[in-house]
C-alpha positions as CSV (number, residue, x, y, z in Angstrom):
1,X,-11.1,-2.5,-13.6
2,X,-8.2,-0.4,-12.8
3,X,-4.6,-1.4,-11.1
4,X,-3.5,1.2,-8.5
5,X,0.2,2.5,-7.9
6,X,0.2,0.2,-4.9
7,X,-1.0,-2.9,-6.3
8,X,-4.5,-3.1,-5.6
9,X,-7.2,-4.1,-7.5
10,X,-10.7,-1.6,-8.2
11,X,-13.3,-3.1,-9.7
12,X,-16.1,-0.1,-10.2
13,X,-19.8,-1.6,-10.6
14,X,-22.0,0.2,-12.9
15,X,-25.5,-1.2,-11.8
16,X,-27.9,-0.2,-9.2
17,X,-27.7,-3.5,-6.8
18,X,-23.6,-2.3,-6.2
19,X,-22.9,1.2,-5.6
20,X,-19.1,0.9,-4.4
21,X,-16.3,0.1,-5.7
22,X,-14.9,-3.1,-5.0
23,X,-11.3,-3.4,-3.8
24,X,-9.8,-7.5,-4.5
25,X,-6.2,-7.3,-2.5
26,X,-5.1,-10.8,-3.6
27,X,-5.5,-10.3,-7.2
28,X,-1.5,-8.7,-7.8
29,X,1.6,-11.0,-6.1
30,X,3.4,-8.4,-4.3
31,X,1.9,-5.3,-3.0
32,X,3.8,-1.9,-2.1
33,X,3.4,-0.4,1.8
34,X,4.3,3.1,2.5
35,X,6.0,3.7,5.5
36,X,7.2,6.3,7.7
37,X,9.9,6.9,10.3
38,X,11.2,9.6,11.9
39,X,15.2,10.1,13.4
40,X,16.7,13.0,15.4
41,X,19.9,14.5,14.6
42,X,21.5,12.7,17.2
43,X,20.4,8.7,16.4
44,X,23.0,6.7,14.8
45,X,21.3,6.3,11.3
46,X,23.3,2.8,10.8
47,X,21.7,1.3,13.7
48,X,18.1,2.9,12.4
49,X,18.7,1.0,9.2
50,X,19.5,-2.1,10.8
51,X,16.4,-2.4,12.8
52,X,14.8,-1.5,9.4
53,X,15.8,-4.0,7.3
């Protein structure tokens, strides 16, 4: 069973009746999300973290 850097749970079978990992994404409380934005030059970057948070 492994923990990943984002909180997720792998279980990895080893008989022949399951051949796939098995991913269990209630297991941890809190779980991290990776996300991405993108601003031009010319945004106001306060505003951009307001509508952020």
């Amino acid at each position: 069973m492994l923990t990943t850097s984002d909180n997720k749970t792998v279980l990895i079978p080893n008989g022949v009746l399951a051949t796939e990992p098995i991913i269990n994404y209630s297991t941890q409380t809190t779980r991290r999300v990776d996300w991405t934005f993108s601003i031009t030059y010319g945004d106001d970057l306060d505003k951009a973290y307001a509508v952020i948070d």
